[in-house]
C-alpha positions as CSV (number, residue, x, y, z in Angstrom):
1,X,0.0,0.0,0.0
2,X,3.0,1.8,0.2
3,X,3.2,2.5,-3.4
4,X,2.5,5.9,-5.2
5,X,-0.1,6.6,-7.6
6,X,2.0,6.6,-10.4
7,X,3.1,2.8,-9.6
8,X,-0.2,2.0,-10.2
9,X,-0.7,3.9,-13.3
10,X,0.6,4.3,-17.1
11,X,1.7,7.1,-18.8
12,X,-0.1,8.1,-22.0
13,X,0.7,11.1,-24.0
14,X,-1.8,12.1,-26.5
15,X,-0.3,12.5,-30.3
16,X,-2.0,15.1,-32.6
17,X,-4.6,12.7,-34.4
18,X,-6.2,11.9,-31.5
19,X,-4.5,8.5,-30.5
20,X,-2.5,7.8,-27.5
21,X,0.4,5.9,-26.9
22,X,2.5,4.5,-24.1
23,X,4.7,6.9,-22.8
24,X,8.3,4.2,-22.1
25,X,8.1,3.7,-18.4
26,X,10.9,5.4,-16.8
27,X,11.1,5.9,-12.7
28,X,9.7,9.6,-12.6
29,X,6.5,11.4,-11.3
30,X,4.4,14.4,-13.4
31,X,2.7,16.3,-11.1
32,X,-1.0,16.9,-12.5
33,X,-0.3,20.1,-12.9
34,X,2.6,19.5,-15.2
35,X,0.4,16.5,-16.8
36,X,-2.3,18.7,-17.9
37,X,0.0,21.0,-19.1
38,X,1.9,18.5,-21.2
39,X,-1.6,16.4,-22.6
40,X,-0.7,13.7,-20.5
41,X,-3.1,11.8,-18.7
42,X,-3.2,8.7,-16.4
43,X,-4.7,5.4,-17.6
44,X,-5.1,2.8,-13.9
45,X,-4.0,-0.5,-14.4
46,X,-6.4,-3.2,-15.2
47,X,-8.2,-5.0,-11.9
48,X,-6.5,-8.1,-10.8
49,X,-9.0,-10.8,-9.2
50,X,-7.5,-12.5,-6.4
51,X,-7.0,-16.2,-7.2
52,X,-9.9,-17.8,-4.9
53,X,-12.6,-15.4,-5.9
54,X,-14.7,-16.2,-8.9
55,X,-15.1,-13.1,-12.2
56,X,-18.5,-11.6,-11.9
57,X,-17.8,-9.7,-14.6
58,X,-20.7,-9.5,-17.1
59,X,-19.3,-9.7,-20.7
60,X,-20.9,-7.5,-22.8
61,X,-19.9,-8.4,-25.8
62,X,-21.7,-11.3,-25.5
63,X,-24.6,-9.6,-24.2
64,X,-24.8,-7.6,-27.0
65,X,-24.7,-10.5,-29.4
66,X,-27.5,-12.3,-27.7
67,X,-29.8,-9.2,-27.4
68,X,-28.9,-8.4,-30.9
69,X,-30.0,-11.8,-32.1
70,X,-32.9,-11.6,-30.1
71,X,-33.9,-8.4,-31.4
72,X,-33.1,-9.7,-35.2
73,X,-35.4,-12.4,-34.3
74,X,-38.3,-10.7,-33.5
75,X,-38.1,-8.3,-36.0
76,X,-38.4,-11.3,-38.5
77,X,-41.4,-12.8,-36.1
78,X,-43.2,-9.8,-36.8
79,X,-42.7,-9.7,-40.5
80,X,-44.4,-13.5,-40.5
81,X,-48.1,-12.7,-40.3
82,X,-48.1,-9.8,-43.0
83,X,-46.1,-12.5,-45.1
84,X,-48.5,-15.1,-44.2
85,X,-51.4,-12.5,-45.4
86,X,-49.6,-11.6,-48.8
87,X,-49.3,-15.6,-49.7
88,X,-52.9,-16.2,-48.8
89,X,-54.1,-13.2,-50.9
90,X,-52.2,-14.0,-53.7
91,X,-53.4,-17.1,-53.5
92,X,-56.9,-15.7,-53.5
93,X,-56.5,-13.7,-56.4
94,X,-55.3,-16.7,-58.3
95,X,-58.5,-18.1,-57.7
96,X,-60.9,-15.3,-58.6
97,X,-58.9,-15.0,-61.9
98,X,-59.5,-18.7,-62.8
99,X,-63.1,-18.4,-61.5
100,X,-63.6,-15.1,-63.8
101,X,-62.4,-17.2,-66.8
102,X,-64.5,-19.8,-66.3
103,X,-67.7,-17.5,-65.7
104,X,-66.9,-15.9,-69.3
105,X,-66.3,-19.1,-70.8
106,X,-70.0,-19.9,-69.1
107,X,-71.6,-16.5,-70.4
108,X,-70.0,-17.3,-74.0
109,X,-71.4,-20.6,-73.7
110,X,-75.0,-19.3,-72.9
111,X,-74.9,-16.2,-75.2
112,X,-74.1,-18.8,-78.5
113,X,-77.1,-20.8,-76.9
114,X,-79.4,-17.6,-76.7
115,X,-78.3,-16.9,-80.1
116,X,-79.6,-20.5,-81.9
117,X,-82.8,-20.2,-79.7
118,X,-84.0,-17.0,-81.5
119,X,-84.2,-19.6,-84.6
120,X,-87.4,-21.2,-84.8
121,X,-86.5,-23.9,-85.8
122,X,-83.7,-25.1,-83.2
123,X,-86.4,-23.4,-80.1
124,X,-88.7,-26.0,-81.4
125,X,-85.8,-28.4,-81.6
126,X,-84.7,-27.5,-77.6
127,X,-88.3,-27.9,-76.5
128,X,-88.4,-31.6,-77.7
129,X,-85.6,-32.4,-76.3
130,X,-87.4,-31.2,-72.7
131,X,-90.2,-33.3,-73.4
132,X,-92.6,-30.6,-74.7
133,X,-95.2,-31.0,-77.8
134,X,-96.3,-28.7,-80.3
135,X,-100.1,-28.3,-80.4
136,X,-101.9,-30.4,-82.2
137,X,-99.5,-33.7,-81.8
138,X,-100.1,-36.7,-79.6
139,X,-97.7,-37.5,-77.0
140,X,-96.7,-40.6,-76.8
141,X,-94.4,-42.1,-73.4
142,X,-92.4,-45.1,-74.0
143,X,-90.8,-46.6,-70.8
144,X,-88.2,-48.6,-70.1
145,X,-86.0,-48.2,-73.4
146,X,-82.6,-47.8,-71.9
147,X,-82.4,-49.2,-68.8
């Protein structure tokens, strides 16, 4: 306990970008006076841990990664859903386009068929076929034919 300040200490001496740099250790004192005045400054020495007590240091560099990661992680968690929601609606456009198709396949189906019905000939043709008889004919029923 004995020992000064300066034992316990590192010179630095600041250069003119901004870095500093070990001063060579040689046996003399600075008062702080003198150190301000120079652009020194004192660094203390890195804590020793006495051999029989464990670190309890927290290291935050690992810290950092972890919370990082979990940060990283969530951020992607959240972008699940509104993925989720852009498959699903893709999908369901997809299927309205293929319905639409086959609706105007449909409507151009039944518009050729409105179009032979205004002849009179295929109306009367279409009415036969649905059983119907023109006026004046008998209707005959014949059963079991094609069974």
């Amino acid at each position: 306990m004995g020992r000064s300040p300066s034992a316990h200490c590192s010179l630095l001496t600041a250069q003119e970008d901004g870095r500093s740099r070990v001063a060579p250790s040689e046996p003399f004192r600075v008062s702080a006076r003198a150190q301000s005045a120079r652009g020194y400054r004192l660094r203390p020495a890195p804590r020793r841990r006495s051999p029989g007590r464990p670190a309890t240091r927290i290291h935050w560099d690992r810290l950092g990664r972890v919370v990082l990661v979990l940060v990283i992680f969530f951020v992607l968690l959240s972008y699940v859903k509104p993925a989720i929601n852009l498959v699903d609606a893709w999908r369901d456009a997809n299927a309205a386009k293929s319905e639409l198709r086959q609706l105007q396949r449909e409507r151009g189906r039944l518009a050729a068929q409105a179009d032979s019905l205004k002849d009179p000939a295929a109306a009367a043709e279409a009415a036969r076929r649905l059983g119907m008889v023109a006026p004046g004919e008998r209707p005959y029923v014949v059963r079991g034919l094609h069974r």
